[in-house]
C-alpha positions in Angstrom: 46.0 -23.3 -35.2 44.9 -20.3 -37.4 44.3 -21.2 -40.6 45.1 -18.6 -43.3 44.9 -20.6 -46.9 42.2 -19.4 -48.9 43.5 -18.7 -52.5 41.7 -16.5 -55.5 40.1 -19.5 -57.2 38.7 -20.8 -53.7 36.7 -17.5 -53.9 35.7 -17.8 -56.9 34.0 -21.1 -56.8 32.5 -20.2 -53.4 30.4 -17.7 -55.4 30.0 -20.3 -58.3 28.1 -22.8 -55.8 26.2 -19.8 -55.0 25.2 -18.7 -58.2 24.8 -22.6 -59.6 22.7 -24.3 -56.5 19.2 -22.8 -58.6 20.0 -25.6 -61.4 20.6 -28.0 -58.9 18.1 -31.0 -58.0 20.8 -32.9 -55.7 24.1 -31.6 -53.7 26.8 -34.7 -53.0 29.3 -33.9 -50.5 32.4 -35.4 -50.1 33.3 -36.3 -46.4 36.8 -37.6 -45.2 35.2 -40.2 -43.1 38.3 -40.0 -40.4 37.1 -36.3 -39.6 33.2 -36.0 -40.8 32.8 -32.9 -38.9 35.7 -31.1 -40.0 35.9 -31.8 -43.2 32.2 -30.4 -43.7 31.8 -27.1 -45.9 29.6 -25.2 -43.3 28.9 -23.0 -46.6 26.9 -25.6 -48.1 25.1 -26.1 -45.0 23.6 -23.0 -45.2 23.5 -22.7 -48.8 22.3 -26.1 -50.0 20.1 -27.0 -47.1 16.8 -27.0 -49.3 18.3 -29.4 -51.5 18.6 -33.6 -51.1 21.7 -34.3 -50.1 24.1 -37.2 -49.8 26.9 -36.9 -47.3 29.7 -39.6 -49.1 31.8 -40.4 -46.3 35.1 -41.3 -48.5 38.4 -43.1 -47.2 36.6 -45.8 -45.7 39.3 -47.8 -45.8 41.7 -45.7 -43.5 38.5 -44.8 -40.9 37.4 -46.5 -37.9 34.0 -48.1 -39.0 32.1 -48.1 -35.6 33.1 -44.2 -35.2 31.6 -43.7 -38.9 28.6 -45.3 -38.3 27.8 -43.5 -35.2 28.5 -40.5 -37.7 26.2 -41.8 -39.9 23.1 -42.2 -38.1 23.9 -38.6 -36.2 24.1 -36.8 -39.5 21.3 -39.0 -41.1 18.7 -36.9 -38.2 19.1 -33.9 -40.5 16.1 -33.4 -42.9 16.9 -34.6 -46.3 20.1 -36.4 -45.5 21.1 -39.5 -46.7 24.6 -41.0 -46.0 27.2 -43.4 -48.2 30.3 -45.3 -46.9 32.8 -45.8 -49.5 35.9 -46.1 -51.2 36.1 -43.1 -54.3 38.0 -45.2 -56.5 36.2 -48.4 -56.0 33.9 -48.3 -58.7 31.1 -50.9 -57.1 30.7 -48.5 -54.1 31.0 -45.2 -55.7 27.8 -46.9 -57.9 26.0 -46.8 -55.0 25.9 -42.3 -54.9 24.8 -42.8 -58.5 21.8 -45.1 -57.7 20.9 -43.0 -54.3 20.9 -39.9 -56.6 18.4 -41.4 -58.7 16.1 -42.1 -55.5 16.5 -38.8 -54.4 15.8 -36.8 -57.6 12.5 -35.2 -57.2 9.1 -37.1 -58.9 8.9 -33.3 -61.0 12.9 -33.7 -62.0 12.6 -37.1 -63.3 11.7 -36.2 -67.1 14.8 -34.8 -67.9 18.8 -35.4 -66.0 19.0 -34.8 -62.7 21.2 -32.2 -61.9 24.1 -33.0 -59.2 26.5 -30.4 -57.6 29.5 -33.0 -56.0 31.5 -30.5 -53.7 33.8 -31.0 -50.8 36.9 -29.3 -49.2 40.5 -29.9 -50.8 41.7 -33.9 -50.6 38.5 -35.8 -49.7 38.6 -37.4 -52.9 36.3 -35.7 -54.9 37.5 -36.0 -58.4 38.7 -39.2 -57.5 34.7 -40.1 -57.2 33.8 -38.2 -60.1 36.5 -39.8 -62.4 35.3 -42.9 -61.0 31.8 -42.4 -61.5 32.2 -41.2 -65.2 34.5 -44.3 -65.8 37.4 -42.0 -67.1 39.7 -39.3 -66.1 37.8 -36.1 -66.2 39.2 -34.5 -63.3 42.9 -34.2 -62.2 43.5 -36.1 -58.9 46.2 -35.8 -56.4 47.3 -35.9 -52.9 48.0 -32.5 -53.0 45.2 -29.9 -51.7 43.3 -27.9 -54.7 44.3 -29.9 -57.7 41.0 -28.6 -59.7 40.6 -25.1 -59.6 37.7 -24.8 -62.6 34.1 -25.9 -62.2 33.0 -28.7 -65.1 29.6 -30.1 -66.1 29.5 -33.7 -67.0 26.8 -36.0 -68.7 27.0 -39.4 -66.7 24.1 -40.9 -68.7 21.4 -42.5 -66.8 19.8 -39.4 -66.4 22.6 -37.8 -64.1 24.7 -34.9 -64.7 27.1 -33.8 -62.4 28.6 -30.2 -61.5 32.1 -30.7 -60.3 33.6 -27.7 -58.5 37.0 -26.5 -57.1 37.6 -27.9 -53.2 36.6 -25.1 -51.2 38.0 -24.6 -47.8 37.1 -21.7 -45.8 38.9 -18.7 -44.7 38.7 -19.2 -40.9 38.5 -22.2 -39.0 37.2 -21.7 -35.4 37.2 -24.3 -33.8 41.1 -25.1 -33.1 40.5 -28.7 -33.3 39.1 -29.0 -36.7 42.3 -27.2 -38.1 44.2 -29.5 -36.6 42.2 -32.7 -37.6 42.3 -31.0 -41.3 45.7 -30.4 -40.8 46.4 -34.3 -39.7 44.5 -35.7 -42.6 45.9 -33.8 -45.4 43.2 -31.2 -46.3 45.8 -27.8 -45.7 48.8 -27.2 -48.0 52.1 -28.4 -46.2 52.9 -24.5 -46.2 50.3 -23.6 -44.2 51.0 -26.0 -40.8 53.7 -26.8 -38.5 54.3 -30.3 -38.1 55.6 -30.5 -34.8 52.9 -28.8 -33.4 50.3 -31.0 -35.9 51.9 -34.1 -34.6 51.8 -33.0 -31.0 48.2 -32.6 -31.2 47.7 -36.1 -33.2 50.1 -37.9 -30.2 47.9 -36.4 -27.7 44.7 -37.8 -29.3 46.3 -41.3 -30.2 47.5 -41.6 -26.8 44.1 -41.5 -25.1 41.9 -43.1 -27.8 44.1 -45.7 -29.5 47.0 -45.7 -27.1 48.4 -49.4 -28.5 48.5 -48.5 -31.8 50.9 -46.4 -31.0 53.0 -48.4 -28.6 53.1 -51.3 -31.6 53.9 -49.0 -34.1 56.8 -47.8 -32.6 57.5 -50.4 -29.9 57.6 -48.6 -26.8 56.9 -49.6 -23.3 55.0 -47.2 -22.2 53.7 -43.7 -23.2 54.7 -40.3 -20.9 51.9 -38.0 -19.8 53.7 -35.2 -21.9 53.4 -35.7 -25.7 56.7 -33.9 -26.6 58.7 -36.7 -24.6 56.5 -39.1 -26.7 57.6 -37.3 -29.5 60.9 -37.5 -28.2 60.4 -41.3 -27.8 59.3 -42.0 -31.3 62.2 -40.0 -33.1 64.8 -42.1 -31.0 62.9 -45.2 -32.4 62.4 -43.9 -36.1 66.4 -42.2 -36.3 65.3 -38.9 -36.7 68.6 -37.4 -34.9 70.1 -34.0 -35.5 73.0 -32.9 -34.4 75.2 -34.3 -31.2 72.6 -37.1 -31.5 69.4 -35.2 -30.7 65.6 -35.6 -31.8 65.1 -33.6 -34.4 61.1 -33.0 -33.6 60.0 -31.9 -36.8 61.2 -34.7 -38.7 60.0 -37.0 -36.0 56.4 -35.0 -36.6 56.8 -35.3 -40.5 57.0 -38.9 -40.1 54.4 -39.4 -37.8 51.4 -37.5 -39.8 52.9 -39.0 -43.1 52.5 -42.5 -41.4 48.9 -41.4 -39.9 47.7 -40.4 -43.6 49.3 -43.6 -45.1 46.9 -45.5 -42.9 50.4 -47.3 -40.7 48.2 -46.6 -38.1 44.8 -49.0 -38.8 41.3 -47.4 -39.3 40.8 -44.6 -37.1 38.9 -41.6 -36.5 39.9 -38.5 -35.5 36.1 -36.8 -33.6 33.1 -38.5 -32.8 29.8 -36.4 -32.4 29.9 -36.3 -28.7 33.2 -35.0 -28.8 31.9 -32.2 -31.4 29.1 -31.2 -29.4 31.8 -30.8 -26.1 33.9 -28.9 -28.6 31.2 -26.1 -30.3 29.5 -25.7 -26.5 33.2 -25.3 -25.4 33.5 -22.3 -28.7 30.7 -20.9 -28.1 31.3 -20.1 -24.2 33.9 -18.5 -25.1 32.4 -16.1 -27.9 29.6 -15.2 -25.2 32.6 -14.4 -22.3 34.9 -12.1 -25.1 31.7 -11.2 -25.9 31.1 -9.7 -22.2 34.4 -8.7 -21.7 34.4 -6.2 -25.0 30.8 -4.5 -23.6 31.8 -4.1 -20.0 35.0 -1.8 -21.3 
């Protein structure tokens, strides 16, 4: 899956976070804890590492809790790192980024507010955390991708004020698997992915991870090596029939992510860090073979 969604206001705030990160003591990102990895802003890696941060894995409630936690203690190796589990809109948890802010803020910051930039790609729950955190509706929120598009400065009292800025996704995704994952979870606009080919993918990786949730959910015997029978299998079961009776695959595949993202499914995870690792070695063996292929002609 290529990814090509990158509108003018995504641009924008990229260079905003650039031009901001000076006045800020603290950067909170927000993490869909199903996909920790690929719902990382590998901008702010780069341009935020000097700064505390706190990685909020959000969603908790639709993610497999011994997968997070293995994410938690492999992203808590990272210098300056600190980690939450939570629910956005539950206000006693999202307290918890408010009271780990104040630990973090530099002994030097501590005389006036802390600055805090929260960022995080489209539909982790962002303004959901910031509305929550402010204890009103200050940002708009929605299961749509890029429902704020201008950057805001709010006082939270207690010392704390907070940058909000536009989800920012970036232009190219390279590792395929992390397009799909986003895809899965919600993070890229419905225009911008196939659904048969999304759900394909998210068969093939419920089949070998959490293979009975899959055979309760839609009550079959058994699942078939090839996902598009499986597919086939599930839109018999669900009545997504076309014409003369047939499986009509995207509508099975609509179904299927809509159910994933509703959380039909249980808790689950979509990567672990093992499987990450596998996956970048995998990317990066094949930059280094084009690599030798375009210098050899």
């Amino acid at each position: 899956m290529q990814v090509q969604w990158f509108p003018g206001h995504m641009n924008k705030a990229r260079k905003d976070i650039r031009n901001v990160l000076d006045q800020v003591d603290i950067v909170v990102e927000v993490l869909d804890a199903r996909i920790p990895y690929s719902s990382q802003n590998p901008l702010l890696a780069t341009m935020g590492a000097a700064k505390p941060r706190v990685r909020v894995f959000n969603k908790i409630d639709l993610a497999d809790p011994a997968i997070v936690a293995l994410w938690q203690a492999y992203l808590e190796q990272e210098q300056q790192v600190k980690t939450l589990a939570i629910s956005a809109d539950q206000t006693r948890q999202a307290a918890q980024v408010r009271q780990l802010c104040r630990q973090l803020t530099p002994a030097s910051k501590k005389t006036r507010n802390a600055v805090i930039l929260v960022a995080g790609i489209p539909n982790v729950g962002k303004s959901t955390l910031i509305n929550t955190l402010a204890g009103r509706a200050i940002t708009a929120t929605g299961n749509e991708p890029a429902i704020t598009k201008a950057q805001q400065r709010i006082n939270l009292g207690d010392g704390l004020t907070l940058l909000d800025s536009p989800g920012v996704l970036w232009p190219n995704i390279e590792n395929i698997e992390s397009g799909y994952r986003l895809a899965v979870t919600g993070a890229i606009r419905e225009t911008a992915m196939d659904y048969e080919d999304t759900a394909l993918f998210a068969l093939h990786y419920l089949k070998l991870c959490y293979p009975e949730r899959l055979l309760q959910r839609y009550q079959l015997a058994t699942l078939s090596s090839n996902d598009m029978e499986n597919l086939q299998a599930i839109g018999k079961k669900t009545g997504c029939l076309g014409s003369g009776a047939q499986v009509d695959t995207t509508r099975a595949g609509t179904r299927l992510i809509t159910e994933i993202r509703a959380g039909k499914f249980g808790r689950l995870c979509f990567e672990t860090p093992q499987m990450i690792a596998l996956e970048l070695a995998e990317l990066e063996a094949r930059k280094a073979a084009k690599m030798m292929s375009e210098n050899s002609e």
